[in-house]
C-alpha positions in Angstrom: -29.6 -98.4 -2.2 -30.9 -95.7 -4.1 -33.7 -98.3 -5.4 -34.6 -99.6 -1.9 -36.0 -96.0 -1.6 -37.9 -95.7 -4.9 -39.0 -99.5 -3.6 -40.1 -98.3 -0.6 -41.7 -94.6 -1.7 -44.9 -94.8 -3.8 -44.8 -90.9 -4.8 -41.1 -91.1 -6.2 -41.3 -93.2 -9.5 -37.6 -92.3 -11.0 -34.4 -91.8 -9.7 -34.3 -88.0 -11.2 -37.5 -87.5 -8.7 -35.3 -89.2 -5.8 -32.6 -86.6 -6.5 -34.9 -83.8 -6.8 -36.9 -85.2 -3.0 -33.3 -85.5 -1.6 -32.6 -81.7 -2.2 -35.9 -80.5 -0.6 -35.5 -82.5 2.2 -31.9 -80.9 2.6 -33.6 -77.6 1.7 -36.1 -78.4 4.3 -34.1 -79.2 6.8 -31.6 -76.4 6.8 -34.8 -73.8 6.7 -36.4 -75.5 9.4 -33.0 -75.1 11.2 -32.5 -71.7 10.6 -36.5 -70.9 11.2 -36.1 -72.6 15.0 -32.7 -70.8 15.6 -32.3 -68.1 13.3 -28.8 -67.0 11.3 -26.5 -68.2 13.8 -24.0 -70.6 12.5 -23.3 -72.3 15.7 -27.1 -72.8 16.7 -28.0 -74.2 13.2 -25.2 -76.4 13.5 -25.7 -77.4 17.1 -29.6 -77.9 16.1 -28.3 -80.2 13.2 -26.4 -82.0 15.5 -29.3 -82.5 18.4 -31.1 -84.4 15.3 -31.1 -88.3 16.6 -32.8 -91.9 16.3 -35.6 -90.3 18.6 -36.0 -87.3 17.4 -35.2 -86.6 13.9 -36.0 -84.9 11.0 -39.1 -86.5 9.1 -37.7 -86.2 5.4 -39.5 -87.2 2.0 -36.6 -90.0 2.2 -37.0 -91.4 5.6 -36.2 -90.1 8.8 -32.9 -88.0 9.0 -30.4 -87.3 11.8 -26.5 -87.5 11.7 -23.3 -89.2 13.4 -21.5 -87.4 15.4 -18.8 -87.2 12.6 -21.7 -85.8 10.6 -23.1 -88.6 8.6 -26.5 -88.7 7.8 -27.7 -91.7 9.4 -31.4 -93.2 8.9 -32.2 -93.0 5.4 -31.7 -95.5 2.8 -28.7 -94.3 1.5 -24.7 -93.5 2.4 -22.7 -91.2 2.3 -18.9 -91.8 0.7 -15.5 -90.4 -1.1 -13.9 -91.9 -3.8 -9.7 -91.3 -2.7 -6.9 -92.1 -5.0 -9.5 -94.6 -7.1 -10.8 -96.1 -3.8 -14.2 -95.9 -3.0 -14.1 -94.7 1.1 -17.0 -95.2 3.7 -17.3 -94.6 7.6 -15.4 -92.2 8.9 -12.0 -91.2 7.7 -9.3 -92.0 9.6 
């Protein structure tokens, strides 16, 4: 998945560069979160969370919101845990 995004980005030509434009966006995002509602946990969090399909956060990588178990949800890659040797996506039950 990784690839589709190089694929699909003509500024990010390696995957070290994708790595690199996946933590600005997260830097991004958390300052623009904390720059529309300050230090408070709960109103960073809460802003976080108001991030959706309409209105999300317009990343390097795509456009970024999250599930409502916290999942980023719109960009070209997923999220998952390796458990006990098995690789674990969705939500955990």
């Amino acid at each position: 998945m990784l690839r589709d995004i190089l694929a699909r980005t003509t500024q990010i030509e390696s995957l070290g560069e994708l790595f690199a434009a996946l933590g600005y966006d997260a830097t991004m995002l958390v300052a623009r979160a904390i720059s529309k509602k300050g230090g408070d946990r709960r109103a960073v969090r809460d802003y976080l969370a108001s991030l959706d399909a309409e209105h999300p956060f317009d990343a390097l990588a795509g456009s970024l919101y999250f599930s409502e178990g916290g999942d980023p949800l719109g960009m070209g890659f997923r999220v998952a845990r390796v458990s006990h040797g098995a690789l674990l996506t969705g939500l955990a039950q």
